[in-house]
N, C-alpha and C positions, 0 to 999 in steps of 0.2 A: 517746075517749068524747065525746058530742056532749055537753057539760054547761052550755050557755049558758040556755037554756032552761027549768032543772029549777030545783027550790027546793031551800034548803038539806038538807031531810030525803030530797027523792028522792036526791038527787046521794050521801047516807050510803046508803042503802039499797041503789041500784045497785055503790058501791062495795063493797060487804058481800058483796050476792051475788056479782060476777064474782072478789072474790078468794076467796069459799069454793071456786066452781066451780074455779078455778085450782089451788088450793093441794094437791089431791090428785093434781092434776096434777106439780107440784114435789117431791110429797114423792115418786111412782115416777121422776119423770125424773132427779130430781138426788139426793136423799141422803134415808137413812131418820132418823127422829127423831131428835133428839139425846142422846147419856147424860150430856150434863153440866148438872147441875139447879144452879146456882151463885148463891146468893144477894146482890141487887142491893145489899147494903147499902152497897155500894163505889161508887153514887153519889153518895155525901155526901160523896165526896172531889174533886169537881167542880173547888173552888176552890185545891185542895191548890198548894203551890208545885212547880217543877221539882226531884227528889228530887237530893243530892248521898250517897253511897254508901261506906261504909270509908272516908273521910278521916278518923283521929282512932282512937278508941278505943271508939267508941259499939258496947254488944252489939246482934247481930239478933236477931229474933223469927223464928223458925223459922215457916214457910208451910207450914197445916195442909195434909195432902191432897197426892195425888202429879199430882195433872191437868195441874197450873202454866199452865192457860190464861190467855192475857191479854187484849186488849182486840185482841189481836194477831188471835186467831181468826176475829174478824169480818172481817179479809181474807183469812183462807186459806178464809175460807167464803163470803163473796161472789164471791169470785174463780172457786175452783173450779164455785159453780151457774153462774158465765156461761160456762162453759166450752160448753154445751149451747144456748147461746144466739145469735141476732146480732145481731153491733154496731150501736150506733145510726150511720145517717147520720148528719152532722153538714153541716148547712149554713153555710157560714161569713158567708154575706149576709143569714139568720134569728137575731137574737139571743136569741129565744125556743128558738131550738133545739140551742143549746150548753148548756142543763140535760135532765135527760132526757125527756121528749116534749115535747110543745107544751104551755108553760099558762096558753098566751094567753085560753082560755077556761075559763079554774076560778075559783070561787067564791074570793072575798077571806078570810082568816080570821086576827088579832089574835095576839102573841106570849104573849099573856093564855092565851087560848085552848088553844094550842097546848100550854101546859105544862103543861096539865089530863090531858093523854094520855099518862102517864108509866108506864105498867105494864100487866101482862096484862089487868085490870080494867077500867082504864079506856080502856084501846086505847094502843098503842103508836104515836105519831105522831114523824116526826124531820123537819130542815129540812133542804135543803138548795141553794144557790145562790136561796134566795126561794119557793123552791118545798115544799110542804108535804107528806108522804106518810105514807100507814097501813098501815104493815109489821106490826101485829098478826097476821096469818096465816102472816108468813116467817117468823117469830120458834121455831115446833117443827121448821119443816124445814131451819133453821140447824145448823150441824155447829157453831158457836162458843155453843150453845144461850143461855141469859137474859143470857150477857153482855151483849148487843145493846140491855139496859135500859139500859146505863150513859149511852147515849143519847136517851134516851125523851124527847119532848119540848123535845127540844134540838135545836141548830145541829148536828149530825155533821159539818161540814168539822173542827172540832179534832183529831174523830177520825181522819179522814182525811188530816190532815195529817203526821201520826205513821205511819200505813199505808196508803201510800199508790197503794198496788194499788187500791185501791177505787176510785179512778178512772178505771179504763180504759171504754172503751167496753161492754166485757161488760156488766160490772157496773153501768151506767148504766143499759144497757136493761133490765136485772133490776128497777133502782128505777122507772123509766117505769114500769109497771104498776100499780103503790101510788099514786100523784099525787093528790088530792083536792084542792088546793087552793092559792093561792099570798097570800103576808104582802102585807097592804098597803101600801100604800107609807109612811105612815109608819112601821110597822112594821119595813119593811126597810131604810128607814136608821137604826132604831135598833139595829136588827141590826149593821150595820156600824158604828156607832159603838163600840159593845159592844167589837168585832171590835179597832179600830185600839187603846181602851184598853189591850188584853189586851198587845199587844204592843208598846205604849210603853215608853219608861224602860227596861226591862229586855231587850226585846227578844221575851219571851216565852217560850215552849217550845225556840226556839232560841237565846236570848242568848249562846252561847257557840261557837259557828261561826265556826273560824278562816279566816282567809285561805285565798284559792285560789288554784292557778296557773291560767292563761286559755288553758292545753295541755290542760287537761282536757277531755273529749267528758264533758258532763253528760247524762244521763237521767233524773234526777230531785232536784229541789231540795231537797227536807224528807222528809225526809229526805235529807240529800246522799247520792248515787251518781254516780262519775264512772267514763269508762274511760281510760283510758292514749292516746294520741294512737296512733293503726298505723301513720303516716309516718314515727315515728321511734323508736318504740317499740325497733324493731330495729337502734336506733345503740348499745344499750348493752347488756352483758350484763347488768350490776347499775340496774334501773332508777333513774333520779334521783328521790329522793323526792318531790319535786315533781311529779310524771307518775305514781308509781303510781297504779294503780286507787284507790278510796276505793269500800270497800260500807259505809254506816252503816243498822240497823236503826232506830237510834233515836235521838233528836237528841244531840249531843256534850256528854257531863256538865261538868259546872266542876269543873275539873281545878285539882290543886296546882300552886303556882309553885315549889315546893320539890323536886322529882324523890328525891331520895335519902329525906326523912322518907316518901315516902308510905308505906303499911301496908297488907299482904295478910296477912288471917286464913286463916287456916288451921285443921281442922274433923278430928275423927276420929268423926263420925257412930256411932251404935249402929247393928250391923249387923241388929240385930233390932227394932227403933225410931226410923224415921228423922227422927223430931221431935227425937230425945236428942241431943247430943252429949257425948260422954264425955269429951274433951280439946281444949284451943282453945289457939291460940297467935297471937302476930303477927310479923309479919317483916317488916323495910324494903327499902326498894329499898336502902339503904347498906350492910345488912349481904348482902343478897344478890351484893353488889358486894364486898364485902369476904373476907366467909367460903368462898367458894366458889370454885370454878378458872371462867374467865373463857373460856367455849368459843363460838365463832362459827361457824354453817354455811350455805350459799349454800340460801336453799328458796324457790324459785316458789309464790307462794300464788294461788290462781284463786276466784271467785266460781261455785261450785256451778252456778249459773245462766249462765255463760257460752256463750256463742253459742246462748241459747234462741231470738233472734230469726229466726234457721237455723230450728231445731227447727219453730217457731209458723208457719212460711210453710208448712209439712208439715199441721199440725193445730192450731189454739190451745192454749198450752199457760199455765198460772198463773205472774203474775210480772213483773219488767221486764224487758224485751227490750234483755236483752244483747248487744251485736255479739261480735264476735273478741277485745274487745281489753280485759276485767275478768279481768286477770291481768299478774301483775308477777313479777319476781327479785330480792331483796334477799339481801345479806348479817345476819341477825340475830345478837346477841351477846347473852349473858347466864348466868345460872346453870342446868345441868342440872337440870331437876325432879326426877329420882330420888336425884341427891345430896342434894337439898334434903331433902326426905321421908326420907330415910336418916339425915341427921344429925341432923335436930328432933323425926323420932317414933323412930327405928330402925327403920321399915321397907322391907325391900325387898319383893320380888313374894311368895315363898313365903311370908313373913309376913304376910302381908295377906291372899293367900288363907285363908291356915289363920283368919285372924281375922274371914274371912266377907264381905270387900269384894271388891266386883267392877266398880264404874267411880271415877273421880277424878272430881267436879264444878266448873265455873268458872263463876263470875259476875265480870260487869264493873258498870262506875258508873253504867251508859247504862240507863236508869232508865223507865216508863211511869208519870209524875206523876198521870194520872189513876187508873190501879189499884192501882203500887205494887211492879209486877212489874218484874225488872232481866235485862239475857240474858243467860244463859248457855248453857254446853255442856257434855259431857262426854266422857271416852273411857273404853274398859275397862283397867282397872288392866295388864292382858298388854300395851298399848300405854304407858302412863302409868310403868309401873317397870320398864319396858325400855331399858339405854341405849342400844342398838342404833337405837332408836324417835326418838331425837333431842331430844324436848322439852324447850325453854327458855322460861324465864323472862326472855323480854328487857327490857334495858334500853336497847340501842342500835340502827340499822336504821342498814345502811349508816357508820359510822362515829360517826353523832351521835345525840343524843337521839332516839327514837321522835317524829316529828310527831303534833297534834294529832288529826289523822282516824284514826291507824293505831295508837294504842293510847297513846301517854303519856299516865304514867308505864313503866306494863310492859306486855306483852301476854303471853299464854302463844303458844307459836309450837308447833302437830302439822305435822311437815316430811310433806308429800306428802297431807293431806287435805284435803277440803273450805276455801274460807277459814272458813262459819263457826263451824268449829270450834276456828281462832286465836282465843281470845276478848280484846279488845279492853278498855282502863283496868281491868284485874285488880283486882281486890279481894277475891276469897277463892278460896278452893281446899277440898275438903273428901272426904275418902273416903267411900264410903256403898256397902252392898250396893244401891242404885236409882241409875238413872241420871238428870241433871239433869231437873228437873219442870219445865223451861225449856220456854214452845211451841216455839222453834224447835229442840228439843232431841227432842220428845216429837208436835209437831203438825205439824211442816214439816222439810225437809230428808231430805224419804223419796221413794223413786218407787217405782212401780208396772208390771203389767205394761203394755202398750202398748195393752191392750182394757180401758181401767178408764178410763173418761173423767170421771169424777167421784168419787175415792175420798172414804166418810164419816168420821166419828170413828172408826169403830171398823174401819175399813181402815188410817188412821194408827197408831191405837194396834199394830196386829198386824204392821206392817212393819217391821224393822230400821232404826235409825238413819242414813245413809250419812255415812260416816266418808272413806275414801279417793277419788283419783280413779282413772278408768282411762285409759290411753292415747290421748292428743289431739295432733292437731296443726292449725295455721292458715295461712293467708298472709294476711301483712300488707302487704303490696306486691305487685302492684298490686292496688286495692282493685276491686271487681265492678263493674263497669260502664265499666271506665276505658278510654278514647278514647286510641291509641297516634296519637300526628302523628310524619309523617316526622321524624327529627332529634331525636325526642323520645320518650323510653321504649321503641324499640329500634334497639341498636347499626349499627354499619355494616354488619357478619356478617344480620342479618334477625332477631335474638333478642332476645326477651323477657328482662329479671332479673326473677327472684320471690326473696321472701324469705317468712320466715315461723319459729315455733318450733314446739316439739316439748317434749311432759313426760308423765311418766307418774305414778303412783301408790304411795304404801306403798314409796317409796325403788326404785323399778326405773327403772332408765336405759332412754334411748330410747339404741337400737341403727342404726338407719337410718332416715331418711325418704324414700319415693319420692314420684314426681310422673309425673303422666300427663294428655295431651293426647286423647285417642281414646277414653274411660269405662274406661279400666282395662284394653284390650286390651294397649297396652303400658308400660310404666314405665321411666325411669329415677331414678338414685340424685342424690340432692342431695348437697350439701358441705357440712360443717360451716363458719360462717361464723368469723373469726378477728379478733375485735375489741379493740382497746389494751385496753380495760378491763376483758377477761379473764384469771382467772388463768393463770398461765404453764403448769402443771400441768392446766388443763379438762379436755383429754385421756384424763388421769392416771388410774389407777384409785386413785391413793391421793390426791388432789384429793376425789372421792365414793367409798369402797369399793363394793363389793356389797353391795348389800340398804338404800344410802345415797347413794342420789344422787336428789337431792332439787330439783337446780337444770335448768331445763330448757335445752334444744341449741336454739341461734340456727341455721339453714340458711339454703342459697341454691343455687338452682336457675337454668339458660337453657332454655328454649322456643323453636320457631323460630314466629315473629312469622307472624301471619296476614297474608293477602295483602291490598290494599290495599280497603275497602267491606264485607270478611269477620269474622268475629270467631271466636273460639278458648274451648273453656270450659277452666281447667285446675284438677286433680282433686290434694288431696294428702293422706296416712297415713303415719303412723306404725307401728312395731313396738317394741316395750320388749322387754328381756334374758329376757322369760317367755316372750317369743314371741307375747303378747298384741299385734293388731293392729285400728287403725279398722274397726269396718264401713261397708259402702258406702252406705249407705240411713237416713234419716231414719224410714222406717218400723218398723226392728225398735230401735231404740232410744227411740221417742217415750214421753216420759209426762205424768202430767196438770200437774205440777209443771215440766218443764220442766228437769229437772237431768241431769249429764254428757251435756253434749252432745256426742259423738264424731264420729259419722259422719265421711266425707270431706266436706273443705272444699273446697271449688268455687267460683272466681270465671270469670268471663266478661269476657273483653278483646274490645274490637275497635280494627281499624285504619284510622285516615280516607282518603278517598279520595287 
């Protein structure tokens, strides 16, 4: 928009009219109106501190309403409108143009100003990186509907720093559009003084972000998300915890120093009433250490989102673009949940049923300080008071206390689903005929068919949870693009080593992995890899039984080595004990979200001259 020229009042008017013109354009392209009419009074909790969650004894307030949107929504809804969109260029020698358009020539306007525009009334304006925009017209074809007030007026990087999808390129160009205007300069260093306050002293929304190891492949910092390293990923069966993946929703709660006092409530929800609860209790980590048999099972836990980056080279898909390698193998220890639940309420599954519940709910301590919302998950009770189903209550990961990013104190551990459905710093637990009102319980963690490139509120509401994975496999060696030199990455023989794993879903073992050089005309069988710090029994069928193998198969495959200037693609799948195998193609698997990514894993070697 040419706006150097125009007065304050045209420069509103023009803006007025190209976002009316547009916005009927957005509400057919990308998502019908929103059904969530959610009142803003929940921005007066602006200043609120970072929330710390079940430490202690304090009762909760039951959270009217089953929606449980959070502030969360406004990135599964910007995210998904950019899905229909394209990414901004980004030039890196314009530094007007790493915010989204150019706003080298927009009108100046005051932080005064700006916080006049704080509602449907008064026009919804937000900042962001100095730059000013009037999202008042995005704000009905938003699928996270009035939440997006909580903003009004304000800086939106806080928000964005908590969800942090919002800044991908999509989504940028989404806001490009709205731009009206940019803070003056004094202005926007008081912007940033503001800014350094906030996270002095305390550190801020993340003050409690422990140490990392410098093995980690980071994708996103604030929230932390790391992946496991793929070079060596495959030196251990039981990853070191230091190298597991880390997925954090939400910045890392302050956690007890105490591990055994901490306290998980526990909740017998009205099945007809899910504000009620009928019966509450609390349990420590010391008694759940104490009172109950001490059972430890090997489960590969994967990020839902794992190898979207695959996916998204297919079709943009919502999310951070995960490589191959947000997925780990740990041993977890702790107390069966169905013992738990059996000895403190009496029930098992037929009695629960008959008493009219039908999911188990978990929340953790990791907390949205601006709303007040905390995450959780849930599964149905047929998985949750099943022993066969696995579920613990850990207290230990690999032999020691749970680290900091992966759930201490406890974490609930579902052997074979999604990771986030392990919920992470536990703090209650609670039956209920509903399943958690948690968004990413209820707004995310679903997909769609592969022709729905922008599913709305009410396409999440109607799709099934996903709970389990299906049948995947990787290679983590050699990585795609990798340059074989003579004498170097293949043998005397003229062969390639590839490695890679294999896991499947709901306790079903992988059965073989093949591997094919030619697109699948023809295959061979890989090897199970044989590593010291595997159990002796891997093997074993009584290591995992049937219907409980939970931990995935380390492989290794030889290739004969492409000729010298030529390069080789190779293709690799899995089959699990159902008989369930990868499909070939990114297309019948794709969705808007981006979740189980199967397809065949395909890297590209070539060899130097």
């Amino acid at each position: 928009r040419q706006l150097k020229n125009l007065t304050w009042t045209a420069v509103c008017c023009r803006q007025l009219l190209a976002a009316a013109s547009k916005s009927s354009q957005r509400l057919n392209a990308f998502s019908g109106p929103s059904q969530l009419r959610v009142l803003s009074s929940s921005v007066t909790r602006e200043n609120q501190a970072p929330v710390n969650r079940c430490h202690g004894n304090e009762e909760r307030q039951e959270k009217s309403g089953s929606n449980g949107g959070t502030f969360a929504a406004v990135a599964a809804t910007a995210a998904s409108v950019a899905m229909a969109t394209v990414a901004v260029n980004k030039d890196n020698n314009n530094e007007e143009k790493d915010t989204p358009g150019n706003a080298a020539n927009l009108p100046s306007v005051t932080l005064e100003e700006v916080a006049k525009h704080n509602s449907l009334q008064t026009g919804v304006w937000v900042i962001y990186q100095n730059t000013v925009y009037d999202v008042t017209n995005f704000v009905d074809s938003h699928p996270g509907g009035e939440k997006i007030l909580l903003a009004a007026g304000k800086d939106v990087e806080p928000f964005w720093d908590l969800y942090a999808v919002h800044k991908s390129p999509h989504v940028l160009s989404i806001l490009a559009e709205y731009a009206i205007a940019r803070l003056t300069a004094a202005d926007a260093l008081e912007l940033q003084r503001r800014k350094a306050s906030e996270q002095s002293d305390d550190g801020g929304k993340f003050a409690n972000e422990p140490k990392r190891s410098p093995l980690l492949v980071p994708i996103n910092k604030r929230p932390y998300n790391a992946m496991s390293p793929p070079e060596i990923l495959m030196d251990h069966y039981y990853t070191p915890n230091a190298i597991h993946f880390v997925r954090n929703h939400l910045p890392v709660p302050k956690l007890p120093e105490d591990a055994n006092s901490h306290r998980v409530k526990l909740d017998l929800k009205d099945p007809t009433n899910e504000e009620k609860v009928n019966r509450s209790l609390n349990v420590t980590v010391e008694q759940l250490r104490n009172d109950f048999p001490r059972v430890s099972y090997d489960v590969t836990l994967a990020c839902a989102g794992n190898r979207r980056n695959e996916m998204a080279q297919w079709r943009q898909a919502r999310g951070l673009e995960w490589r191959q390698t947000a997925v780990s193998n740990a041993r977890w220890t702790g107390a069966p949940l169905h013992l738990v639940l059996k000895k403190l309420f009496g029930l098992d599954l037929d009695k629960a049923r008959k008493l009219g519940y039908r999911h188990v709910q978990f929340e953790g301590m990791d907390g949205d300080s601006i709303t007040g919302d905390f995450y959780g998950a849930s599964v149905p009770v047929e998985v949750a008071l099943d022993e066969s189903r696995g579920l613990l209550l850990a207290y230990e990961m690999n032999g020691e206390a749970i680290p900091a990013d992966h759930g201490y104190p406890l974490r609930v551990i579902v052997p074979g689903a999604i990771g986030a459905r392990s919920v992470k710093w536990l703090c209650r637990i609670a039956l209920s005929r509903q399943e958690s009102s948690s968004f990413w319980q209820r707004r995310d963690y679903k997909t769609f068919q592969p022709s729905l490139y922008t599913p709305t509120v009410e396409d999440f509401v109607r799709a099934p949870a996903q709970l389990y994975w299906p049948v995947v496999s990787a290679i983590c060696w050699p990585p795609d693009g990798h340059v074989i030199r003579d004498g170097y990455g293949a043998d005397e023989d003229e062969v390639v080593q590839i490695r890679g794993y294999a896991f499947s879903g709901a306790g079903a073992g992988v059965v073989r992995v093949e591997v094919t050089t030619d697109d699948g005309n023809t295959w061979q069988l890989a090897q199970w890899c044989n590593l010291d710090d595997a159990p002796d029994d891997v093997d074993d069928s009584l290591h995992q039984p049937f219907g409980q193998r939970w931990a995935w198969r380390l492989w290794e495959a030889t290739v004969p080595a492409p000729k010298p200037g030529q390069s080789v693609t190779i293709a690799c799948k899995a089959v699990d004990d159902n008989g369930n195998q990868q499909p070939e193609r990114w297309s019948s698997v794709w969705n808007a979200r981006g979740l189980l990514g199967n397809a065949w894993h395909r890297v590209t070697v070539k060899r130097g001259q």
